[in-house]
PQR file of N, CA, C, O and H, with PARSE charges and radii, in Angstrom:
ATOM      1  N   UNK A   1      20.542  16.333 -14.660 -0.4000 1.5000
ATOM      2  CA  UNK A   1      19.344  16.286 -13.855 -0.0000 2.0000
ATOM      3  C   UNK A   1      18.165  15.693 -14.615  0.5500 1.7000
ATOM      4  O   UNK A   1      17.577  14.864 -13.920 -0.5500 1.4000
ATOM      5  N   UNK A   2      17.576  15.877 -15.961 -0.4000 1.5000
ATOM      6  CA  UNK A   2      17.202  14.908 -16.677 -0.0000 2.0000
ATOM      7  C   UNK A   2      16.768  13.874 -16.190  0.5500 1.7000
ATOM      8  O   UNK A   2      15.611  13.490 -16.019 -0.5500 1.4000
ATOM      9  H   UNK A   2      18.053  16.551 -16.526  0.4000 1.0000
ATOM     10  N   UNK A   3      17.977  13.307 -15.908 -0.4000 1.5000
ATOM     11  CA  UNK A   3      17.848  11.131 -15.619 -0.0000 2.0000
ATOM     12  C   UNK A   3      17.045  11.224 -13.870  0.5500 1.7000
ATOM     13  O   UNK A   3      16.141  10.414 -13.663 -0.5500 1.4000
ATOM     14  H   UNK A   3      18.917  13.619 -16.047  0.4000 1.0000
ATOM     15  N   UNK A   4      17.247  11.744 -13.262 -0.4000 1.5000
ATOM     16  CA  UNK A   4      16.579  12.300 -12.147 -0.0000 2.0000
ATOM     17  C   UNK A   4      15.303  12.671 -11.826  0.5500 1.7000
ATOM     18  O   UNK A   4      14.520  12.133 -11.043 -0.5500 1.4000
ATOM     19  H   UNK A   4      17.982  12.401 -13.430  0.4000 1.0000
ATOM     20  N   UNK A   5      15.168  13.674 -12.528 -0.4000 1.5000
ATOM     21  CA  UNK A   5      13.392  13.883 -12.831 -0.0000 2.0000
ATOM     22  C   UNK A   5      12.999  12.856 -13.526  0.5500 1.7000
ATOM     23  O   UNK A   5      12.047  12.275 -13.006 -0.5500 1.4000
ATOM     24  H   UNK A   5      15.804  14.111 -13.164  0.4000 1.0000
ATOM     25  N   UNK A   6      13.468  12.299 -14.757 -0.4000 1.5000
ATOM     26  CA  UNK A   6      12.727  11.253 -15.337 -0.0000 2.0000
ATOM     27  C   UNK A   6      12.425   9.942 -14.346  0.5500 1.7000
ATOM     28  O   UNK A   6      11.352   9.349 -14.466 -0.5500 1.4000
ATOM     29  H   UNK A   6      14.242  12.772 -15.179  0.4000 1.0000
ATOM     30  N   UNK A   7      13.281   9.573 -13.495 -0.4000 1.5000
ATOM     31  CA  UNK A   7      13.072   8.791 -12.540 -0.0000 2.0000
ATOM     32  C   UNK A   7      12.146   9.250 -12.075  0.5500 1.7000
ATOM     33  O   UNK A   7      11.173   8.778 -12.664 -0.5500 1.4000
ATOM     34  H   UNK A   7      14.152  10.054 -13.398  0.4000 1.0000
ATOM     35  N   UNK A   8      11.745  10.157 -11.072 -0.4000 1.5000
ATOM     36  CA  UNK A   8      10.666  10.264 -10.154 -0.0000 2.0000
ATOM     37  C   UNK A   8       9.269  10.777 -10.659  0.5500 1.7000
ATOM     38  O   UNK A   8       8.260  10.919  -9.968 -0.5500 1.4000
ATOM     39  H   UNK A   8      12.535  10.541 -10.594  0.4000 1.0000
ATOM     40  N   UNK A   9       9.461  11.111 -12.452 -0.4000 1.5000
ATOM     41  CA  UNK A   9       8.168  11.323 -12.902 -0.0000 2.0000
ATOM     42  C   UNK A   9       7.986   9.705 -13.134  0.5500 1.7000
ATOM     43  O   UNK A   9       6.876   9.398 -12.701 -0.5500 1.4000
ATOM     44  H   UNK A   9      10.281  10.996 -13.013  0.4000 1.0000
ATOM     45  N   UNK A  10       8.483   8.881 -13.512 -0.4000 1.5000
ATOM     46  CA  UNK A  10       7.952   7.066 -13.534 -0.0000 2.0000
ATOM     47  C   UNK A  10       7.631   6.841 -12.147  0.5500 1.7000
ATOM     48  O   UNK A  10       6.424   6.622 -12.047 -0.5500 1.4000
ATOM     49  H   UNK A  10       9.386   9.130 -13.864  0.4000 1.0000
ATOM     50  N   UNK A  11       8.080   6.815 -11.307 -0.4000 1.5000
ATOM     51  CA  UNK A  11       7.913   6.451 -10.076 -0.0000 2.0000
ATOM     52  C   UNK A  11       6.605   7.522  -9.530  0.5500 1.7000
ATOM     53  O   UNK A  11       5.993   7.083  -8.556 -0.5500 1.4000
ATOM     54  H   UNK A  11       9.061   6.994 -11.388  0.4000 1.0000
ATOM     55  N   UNK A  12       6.232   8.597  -9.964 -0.4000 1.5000
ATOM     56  CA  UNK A  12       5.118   9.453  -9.634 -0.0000 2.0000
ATOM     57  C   UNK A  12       3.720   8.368 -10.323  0.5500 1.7000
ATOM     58  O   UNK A  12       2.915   7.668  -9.710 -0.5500 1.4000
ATOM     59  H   UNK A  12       6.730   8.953 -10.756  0.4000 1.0000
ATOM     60  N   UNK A  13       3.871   8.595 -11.712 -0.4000 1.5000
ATOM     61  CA  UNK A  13       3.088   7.625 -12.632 -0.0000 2.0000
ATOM     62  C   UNK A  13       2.647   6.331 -12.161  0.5500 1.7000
ATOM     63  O   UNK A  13       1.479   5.945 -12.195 -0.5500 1.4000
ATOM     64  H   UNK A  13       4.525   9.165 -12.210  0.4000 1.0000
ATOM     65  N   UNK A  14       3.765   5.595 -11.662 -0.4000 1.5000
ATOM     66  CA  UNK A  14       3.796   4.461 -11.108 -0.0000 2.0000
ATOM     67  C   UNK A  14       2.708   4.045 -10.145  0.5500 1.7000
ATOM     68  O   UNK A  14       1.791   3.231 -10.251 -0.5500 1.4000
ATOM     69  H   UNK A  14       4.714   5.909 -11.634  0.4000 1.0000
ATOM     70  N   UNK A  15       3.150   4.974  -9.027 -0.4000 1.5000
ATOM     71  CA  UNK A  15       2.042   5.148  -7.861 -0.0000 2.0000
ATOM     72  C   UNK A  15       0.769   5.696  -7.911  0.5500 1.7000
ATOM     73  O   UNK A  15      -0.128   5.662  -7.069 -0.5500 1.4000
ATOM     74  H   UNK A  15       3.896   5.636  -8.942  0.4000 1.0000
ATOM     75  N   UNK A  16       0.824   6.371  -9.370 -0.4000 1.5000
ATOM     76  CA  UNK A  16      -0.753   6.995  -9.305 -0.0000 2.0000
ATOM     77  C   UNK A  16      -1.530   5.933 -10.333  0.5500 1.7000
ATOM     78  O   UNK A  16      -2.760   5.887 -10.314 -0.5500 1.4000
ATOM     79  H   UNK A  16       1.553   6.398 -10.054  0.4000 1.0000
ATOM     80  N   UNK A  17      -1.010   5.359 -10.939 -0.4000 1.5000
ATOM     81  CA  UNK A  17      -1.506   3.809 -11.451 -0.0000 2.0000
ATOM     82  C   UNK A  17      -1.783   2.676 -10.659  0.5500 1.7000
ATOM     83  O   UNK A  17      -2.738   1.907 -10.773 -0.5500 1.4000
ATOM     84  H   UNK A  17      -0.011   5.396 -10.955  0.4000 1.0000
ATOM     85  N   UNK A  18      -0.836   2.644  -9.827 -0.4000 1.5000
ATOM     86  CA  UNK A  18      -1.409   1.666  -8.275 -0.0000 2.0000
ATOM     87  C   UNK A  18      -2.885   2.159  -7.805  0.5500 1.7000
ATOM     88  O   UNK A  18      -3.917   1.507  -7.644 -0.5500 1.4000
ATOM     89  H   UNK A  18      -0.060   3.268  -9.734  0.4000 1.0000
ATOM     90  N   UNK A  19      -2.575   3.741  -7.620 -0.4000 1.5000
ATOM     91  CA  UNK A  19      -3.449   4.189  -6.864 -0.0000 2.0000
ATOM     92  C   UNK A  19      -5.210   3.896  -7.621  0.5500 1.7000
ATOM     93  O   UNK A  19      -6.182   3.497  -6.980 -0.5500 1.4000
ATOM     94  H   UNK A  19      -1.737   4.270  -7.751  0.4000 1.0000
ATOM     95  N   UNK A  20      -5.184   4.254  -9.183 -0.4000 1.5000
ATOM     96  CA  UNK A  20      -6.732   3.983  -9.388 -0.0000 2.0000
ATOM     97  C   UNK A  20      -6.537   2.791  -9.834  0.5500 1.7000
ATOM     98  O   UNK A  20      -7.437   2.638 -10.660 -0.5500 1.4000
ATOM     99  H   UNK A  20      -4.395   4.579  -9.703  0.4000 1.0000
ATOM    100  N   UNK A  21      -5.775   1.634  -9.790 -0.4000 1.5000
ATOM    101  CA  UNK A  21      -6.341   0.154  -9.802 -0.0000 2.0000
ATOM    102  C   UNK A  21      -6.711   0.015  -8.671  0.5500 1.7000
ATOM    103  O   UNK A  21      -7.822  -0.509  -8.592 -0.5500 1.4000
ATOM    104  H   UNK A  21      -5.043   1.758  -9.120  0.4000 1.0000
ATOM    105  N   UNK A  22      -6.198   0.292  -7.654 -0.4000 1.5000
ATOM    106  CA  UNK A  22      -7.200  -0.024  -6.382 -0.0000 2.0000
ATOM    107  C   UNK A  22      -8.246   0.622  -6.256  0.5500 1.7000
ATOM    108  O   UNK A  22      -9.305   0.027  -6.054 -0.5500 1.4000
ATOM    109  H   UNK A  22      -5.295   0.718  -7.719  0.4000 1.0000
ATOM    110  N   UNK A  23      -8.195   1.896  -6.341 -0.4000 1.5000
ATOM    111  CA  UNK A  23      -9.554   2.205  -6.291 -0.0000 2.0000
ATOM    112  C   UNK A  23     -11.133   1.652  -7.249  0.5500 1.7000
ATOM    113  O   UNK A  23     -12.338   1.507  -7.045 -0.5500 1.4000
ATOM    114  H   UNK A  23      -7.335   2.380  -6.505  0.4000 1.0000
ATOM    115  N   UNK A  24     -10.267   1.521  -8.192 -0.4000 1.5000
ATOM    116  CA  UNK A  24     -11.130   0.468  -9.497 -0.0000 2.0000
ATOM    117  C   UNK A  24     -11.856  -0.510  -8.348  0.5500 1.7000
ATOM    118  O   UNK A  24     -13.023  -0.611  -7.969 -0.5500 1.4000
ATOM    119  H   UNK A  24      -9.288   1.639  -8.357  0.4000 1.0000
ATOM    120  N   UNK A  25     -10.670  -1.150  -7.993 -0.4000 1.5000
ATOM    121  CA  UNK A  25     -11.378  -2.584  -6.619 -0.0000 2.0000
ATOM    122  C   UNK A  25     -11.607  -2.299  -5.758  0.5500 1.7000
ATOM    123  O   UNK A  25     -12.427  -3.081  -5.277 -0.5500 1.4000
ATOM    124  H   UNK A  25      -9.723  -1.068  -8.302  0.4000 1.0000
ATOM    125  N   UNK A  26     -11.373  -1.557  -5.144 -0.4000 1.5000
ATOM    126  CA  UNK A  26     -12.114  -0.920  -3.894 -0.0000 2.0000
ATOM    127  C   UNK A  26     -11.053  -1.435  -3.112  0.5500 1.7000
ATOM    128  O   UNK A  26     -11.601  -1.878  -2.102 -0.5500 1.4000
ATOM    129  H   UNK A  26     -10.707  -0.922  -5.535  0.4000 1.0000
ATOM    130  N   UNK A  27      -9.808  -1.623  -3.025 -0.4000 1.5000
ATOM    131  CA  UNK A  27      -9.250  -2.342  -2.153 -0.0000 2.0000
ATOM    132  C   UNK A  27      -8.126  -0.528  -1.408  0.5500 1.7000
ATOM    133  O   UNK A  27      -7.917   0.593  -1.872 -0.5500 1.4000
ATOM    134  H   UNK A  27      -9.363  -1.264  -3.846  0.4000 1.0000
ATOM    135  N   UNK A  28      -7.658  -1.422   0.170 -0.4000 1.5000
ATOM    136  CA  UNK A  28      -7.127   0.132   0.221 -0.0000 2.0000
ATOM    137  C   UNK A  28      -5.429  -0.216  -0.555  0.5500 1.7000
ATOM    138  O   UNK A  28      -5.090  -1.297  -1.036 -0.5500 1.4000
ATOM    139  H   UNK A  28      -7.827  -2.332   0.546  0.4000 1.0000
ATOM    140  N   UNK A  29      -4.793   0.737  -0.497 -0.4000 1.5000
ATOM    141  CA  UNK A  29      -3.643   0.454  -1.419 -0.0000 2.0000
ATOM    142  C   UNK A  29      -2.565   0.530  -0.598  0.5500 1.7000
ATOM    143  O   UNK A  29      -1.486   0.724  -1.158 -0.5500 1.4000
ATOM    144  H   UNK A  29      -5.069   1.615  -0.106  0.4000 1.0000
ATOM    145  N   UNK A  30      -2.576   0.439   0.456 -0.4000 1.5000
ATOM    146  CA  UNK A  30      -1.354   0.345   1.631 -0.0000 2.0000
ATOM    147  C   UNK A  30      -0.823  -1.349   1.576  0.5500 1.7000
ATOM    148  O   UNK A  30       0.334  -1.698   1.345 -0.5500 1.4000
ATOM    149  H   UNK A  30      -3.452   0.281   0.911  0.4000 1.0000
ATOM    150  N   UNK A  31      -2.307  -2.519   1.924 -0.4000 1.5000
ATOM    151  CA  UNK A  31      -2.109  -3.009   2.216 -0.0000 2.0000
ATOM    152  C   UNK A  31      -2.684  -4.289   1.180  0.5500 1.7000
ATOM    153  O   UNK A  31      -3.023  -5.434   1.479 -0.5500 1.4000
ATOM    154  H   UNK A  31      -3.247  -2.235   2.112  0.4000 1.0000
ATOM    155  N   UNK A  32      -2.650  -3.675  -0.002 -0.4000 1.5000
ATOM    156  CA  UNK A  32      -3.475  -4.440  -1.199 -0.0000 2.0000
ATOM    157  C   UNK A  32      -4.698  -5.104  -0.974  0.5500 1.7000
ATOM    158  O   UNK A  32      -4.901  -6.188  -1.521 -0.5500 1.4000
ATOM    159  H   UNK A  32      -2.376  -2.745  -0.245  0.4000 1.0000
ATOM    160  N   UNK A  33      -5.662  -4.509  -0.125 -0.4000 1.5000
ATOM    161  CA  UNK A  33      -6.797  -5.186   0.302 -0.0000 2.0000
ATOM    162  C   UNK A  33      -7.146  -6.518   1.551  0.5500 1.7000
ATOM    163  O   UNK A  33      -8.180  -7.144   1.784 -0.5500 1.4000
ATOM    164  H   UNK A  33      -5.497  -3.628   0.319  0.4000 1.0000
ATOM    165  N   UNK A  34      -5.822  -6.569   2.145 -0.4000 1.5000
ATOM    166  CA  UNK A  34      -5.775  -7.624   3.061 -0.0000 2.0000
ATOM    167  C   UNK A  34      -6.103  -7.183   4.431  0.5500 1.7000
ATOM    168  O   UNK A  34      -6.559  -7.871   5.344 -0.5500 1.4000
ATOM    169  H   UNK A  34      -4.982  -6.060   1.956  0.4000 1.0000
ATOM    170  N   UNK A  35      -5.820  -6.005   4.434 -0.4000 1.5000
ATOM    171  CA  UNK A  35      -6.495  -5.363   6.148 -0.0000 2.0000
ATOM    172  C   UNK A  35      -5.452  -5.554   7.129  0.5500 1.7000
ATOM    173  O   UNK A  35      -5.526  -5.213   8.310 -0.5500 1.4000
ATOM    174  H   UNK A  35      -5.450  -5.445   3.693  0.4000 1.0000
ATOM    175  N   UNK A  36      -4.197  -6.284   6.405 -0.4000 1.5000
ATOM    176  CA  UNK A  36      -3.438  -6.279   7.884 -0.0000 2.0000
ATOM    177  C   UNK A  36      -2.186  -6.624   7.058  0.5500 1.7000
ATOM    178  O   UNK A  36      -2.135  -7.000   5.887 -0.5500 1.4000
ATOM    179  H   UNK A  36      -4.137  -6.561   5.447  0.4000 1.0000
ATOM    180  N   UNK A  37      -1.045  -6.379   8.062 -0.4000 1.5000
ATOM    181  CA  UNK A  37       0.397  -6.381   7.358 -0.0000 2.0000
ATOM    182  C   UNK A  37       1.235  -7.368   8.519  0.5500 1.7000
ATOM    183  O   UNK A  37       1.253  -7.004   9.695 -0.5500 1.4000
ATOM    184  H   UNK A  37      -1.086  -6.073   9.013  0.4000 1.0000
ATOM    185  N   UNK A  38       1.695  -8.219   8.230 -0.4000 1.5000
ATOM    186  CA  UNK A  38       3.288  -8.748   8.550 -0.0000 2.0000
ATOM    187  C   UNK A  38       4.367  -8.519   7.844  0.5500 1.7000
ATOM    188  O   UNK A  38       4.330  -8.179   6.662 -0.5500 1.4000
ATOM    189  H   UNK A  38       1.681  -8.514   7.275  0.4000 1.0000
ATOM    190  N   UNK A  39       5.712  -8.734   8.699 -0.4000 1.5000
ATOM    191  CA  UNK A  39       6.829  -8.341   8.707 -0.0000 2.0000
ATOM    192  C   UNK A  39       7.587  -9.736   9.424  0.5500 1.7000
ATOM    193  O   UNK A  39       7.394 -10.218  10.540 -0.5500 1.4000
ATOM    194  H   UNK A  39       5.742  -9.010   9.660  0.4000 1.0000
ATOM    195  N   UNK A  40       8.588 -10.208   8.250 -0.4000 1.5000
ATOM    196  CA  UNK A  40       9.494 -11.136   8.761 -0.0000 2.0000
ATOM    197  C   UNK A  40      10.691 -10.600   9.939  0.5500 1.7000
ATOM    198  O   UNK A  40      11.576  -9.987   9.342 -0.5500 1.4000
ATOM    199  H   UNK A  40       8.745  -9.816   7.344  0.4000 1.0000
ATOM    200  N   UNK A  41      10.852 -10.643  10.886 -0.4000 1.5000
ATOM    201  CA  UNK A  41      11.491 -10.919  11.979 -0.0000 2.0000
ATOM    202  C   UNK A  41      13.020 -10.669  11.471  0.5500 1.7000
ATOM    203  O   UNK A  41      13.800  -9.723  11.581 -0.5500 1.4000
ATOM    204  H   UNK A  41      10.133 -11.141  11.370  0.4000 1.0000
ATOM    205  N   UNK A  42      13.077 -11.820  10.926 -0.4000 1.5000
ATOM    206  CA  UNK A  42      14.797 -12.240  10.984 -0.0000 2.0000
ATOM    207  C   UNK A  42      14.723 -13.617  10.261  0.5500 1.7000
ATOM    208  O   UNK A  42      13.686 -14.268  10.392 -0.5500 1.4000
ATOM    209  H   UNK A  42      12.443 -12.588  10.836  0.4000 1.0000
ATOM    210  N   UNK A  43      15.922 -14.198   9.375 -0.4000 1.5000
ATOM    211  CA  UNK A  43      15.608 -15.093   8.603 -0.0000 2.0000
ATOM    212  C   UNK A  43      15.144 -16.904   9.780  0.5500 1.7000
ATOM    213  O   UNK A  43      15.111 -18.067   9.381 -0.5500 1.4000
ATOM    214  H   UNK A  43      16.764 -13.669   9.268  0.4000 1.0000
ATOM    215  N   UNK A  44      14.917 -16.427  10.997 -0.4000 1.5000
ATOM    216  CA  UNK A  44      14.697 -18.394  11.639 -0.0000 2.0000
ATOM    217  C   UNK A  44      13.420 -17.948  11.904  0.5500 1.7000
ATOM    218  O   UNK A  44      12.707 -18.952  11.902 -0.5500 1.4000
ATOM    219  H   UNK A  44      14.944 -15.482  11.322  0.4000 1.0000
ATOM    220  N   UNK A  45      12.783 -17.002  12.123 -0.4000 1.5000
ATOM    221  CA  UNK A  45      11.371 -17.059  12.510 -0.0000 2.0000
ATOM    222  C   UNK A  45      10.449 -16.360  11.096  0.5500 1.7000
ATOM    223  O   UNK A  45      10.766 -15.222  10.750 -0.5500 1.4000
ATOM    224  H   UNK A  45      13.362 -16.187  12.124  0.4000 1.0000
ATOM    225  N   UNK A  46       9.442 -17.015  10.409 -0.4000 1.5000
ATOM    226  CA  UNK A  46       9.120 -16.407   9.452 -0.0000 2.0000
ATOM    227  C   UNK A  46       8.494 -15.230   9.397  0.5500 1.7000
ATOM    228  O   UNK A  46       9.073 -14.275   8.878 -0.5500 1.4000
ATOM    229  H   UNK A  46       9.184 -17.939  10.691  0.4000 1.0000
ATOM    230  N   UNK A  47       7.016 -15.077  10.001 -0.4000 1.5000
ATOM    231  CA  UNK A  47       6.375 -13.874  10.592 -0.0000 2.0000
ATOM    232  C   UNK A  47       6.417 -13.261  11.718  0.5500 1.7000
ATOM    233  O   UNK A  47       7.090 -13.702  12.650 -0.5500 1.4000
ATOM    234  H   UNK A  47       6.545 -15.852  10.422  0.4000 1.0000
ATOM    235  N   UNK A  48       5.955 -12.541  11.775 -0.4000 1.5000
ATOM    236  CA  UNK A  48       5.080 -11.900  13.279 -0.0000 2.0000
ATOM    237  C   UNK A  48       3.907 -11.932  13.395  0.5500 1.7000
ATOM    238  O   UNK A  48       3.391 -12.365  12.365 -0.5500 1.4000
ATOM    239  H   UNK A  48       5.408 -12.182  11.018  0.4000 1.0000
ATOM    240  N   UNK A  49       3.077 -11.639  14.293 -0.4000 1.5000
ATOM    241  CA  UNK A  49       1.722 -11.803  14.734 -0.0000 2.0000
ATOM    242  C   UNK A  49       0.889 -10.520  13.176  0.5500 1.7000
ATOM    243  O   UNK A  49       1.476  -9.490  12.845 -0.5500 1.4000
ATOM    244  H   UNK A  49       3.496 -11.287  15.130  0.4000 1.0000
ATOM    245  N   UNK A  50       0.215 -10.744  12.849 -0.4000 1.5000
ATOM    246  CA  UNK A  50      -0.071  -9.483  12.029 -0.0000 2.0000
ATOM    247  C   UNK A  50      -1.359  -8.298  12.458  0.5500 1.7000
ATOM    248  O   UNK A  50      -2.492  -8.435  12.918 -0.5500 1.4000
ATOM    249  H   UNK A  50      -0.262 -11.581  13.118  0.4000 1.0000
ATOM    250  N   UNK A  51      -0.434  -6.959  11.997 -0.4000 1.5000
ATOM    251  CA  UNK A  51      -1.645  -6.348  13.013 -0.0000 2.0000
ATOM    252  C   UNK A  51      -2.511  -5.545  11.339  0.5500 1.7000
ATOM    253  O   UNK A  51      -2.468  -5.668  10.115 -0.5500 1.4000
ATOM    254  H   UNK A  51       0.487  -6.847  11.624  0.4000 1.0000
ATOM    255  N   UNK A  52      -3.178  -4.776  12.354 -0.4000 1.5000
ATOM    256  CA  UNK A  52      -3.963  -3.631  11.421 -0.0000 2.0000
ATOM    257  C   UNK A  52      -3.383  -3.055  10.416  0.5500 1.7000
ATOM    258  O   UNK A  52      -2.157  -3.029  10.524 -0.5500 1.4000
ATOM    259  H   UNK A  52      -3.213  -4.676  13.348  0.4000 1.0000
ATOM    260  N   UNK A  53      -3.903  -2.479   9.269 -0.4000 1.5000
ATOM    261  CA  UNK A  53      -3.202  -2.053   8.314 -0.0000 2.0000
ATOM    262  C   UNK A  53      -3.672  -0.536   9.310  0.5500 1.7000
ATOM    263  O   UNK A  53      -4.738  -0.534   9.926 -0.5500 1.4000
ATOM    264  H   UNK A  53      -4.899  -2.500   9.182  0.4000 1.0000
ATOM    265  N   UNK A  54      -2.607   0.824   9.346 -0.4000 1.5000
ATOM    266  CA  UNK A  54      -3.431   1.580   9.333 -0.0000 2.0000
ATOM    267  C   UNK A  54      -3.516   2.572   8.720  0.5500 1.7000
ATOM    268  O   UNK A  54      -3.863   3.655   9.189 -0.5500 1.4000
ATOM    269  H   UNK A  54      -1.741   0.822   8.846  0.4000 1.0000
ATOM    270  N   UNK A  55      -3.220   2.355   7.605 -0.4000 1.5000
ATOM    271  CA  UNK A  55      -3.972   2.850   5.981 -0.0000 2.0000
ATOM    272  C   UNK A  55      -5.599   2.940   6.304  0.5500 1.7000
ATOM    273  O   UNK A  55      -6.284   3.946   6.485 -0.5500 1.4000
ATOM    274  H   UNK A  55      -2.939   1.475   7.224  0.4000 1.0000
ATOM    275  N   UNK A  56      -5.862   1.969   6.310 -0.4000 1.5000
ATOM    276  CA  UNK A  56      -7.522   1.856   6.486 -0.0000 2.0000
ATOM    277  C   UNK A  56      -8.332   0.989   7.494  0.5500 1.7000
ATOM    278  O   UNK A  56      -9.430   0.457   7.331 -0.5500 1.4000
ATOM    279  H   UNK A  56      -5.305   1.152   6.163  0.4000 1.0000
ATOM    280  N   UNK A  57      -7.337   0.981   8.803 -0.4000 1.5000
ATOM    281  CA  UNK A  57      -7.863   0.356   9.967 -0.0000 2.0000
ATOM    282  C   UNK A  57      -8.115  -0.652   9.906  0.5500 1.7000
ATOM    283  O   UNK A  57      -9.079  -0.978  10.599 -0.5500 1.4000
ATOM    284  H   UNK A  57      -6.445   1.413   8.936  0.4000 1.0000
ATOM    285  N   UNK A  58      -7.418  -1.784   9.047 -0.4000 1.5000
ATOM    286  CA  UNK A  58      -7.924  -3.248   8.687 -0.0000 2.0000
ATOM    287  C   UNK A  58      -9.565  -3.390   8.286  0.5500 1.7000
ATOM    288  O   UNK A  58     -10.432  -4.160   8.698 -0.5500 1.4000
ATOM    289  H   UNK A  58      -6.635  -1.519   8.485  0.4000 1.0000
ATOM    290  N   UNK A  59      -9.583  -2.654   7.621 -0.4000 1.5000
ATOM    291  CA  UNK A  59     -11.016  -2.895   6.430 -0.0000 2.0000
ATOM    292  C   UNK A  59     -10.527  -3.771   5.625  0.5500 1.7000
ATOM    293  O   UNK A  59     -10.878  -4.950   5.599 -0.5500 1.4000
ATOM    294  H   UNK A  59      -8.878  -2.028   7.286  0.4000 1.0000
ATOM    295  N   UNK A  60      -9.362  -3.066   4.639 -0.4000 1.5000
ATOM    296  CA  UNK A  60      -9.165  -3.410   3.187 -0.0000 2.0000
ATOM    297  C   UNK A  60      -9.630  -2.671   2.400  0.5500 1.7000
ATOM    298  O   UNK A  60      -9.045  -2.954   1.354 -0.5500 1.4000
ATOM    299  H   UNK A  60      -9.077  -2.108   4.660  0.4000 1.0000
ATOM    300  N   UNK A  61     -10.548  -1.624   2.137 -0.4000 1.5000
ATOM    301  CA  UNK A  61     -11.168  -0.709   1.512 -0.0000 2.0000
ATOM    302  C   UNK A  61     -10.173   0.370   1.280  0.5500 1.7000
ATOM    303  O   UNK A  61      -9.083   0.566   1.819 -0.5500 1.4000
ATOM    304  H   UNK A  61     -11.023  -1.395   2.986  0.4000 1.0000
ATOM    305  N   UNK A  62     -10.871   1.093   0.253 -0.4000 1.5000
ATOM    306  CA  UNK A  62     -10.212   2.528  -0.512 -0.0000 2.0000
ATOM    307  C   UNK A  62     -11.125   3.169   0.034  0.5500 1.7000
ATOM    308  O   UNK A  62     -10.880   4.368   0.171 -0.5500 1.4000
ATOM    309  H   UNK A  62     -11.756   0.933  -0.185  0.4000 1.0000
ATOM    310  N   UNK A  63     -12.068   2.825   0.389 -0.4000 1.5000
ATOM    311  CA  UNK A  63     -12.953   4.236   0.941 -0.0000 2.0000
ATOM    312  C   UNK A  63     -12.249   4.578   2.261  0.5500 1.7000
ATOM    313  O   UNK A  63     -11.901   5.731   2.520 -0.5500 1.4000
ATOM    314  H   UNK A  63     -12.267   1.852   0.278  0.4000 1.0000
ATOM    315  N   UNK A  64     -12.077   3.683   2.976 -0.4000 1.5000
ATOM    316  CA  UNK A  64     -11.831   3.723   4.316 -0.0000 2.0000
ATOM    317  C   UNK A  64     -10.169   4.700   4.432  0.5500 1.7000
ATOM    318  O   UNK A  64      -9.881   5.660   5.147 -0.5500 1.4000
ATOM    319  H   UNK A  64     -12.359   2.747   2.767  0.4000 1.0000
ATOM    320  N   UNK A  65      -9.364   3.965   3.428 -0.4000 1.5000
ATOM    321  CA  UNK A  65      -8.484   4.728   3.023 -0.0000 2.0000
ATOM    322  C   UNK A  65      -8.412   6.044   2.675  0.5500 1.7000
ATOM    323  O   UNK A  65      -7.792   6.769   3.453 -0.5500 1.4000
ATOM    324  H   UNK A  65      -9.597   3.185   2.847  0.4000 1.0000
ATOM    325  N   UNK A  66      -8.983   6.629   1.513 -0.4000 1.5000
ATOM    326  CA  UNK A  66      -8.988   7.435   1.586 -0.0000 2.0000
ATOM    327  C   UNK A  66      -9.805   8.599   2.444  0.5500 1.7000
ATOM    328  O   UNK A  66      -9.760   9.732   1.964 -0.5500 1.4000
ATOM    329  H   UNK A  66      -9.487   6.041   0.881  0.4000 1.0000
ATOM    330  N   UNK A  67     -10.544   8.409   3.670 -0.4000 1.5000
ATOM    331  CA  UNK A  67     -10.763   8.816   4.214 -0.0000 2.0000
ATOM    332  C   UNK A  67     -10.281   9.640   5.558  0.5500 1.7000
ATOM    333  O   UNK A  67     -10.766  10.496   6.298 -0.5500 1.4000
ATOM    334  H   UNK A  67     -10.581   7.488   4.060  0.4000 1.0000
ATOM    335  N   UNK A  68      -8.917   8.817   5.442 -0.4000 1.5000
ATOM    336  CA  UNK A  68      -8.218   8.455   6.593 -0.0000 2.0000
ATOM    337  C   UNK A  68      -7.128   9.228   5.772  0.5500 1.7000
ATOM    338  O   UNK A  68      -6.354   9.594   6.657 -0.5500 1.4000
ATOM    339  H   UNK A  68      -8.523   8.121   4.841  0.4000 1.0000
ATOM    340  N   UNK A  69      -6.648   9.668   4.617 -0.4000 1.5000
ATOM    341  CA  UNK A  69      -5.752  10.535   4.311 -0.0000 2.0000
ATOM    342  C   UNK A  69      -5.831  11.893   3.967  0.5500 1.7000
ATOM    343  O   UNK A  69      -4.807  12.525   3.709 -0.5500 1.4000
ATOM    344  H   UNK A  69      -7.277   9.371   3.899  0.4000 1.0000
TER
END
């Protein structure tokens, strides 16, 4: 069990290092500051229309983010 926990304490670390570089930038961290997310389809059509992040309601902000969690 070891190799197990050690996994998900990196992967804990991981995400809480994501978490105050964005906040450093103010960006929200769902959607790396872009306010909105696409998703490829299937490999003949590239995107989809892109909607709201709703991490932070298509701001892009960490405030907005974390407000909202």
């Amino acid at each position: 069990m070891g190799l197990i926990d050690a996994y998900h304490q990196w992967k804990e670390s991981r995400y809480e290092n994501h978490l105050s570089n964005m906040k450093s930038q103010n960006k929200c961290p769902d959607c790396n500051g872009k306010g909105y997310h696409t998703f490829p389809v299937n490999e003949f059509v590239y995107y989809t229309n892109p909607y709201d992040c709703p991490g932070c309601n298509g701001t892009g902000q960490y405030s907005d983010w974390e407000q909202l969690k």
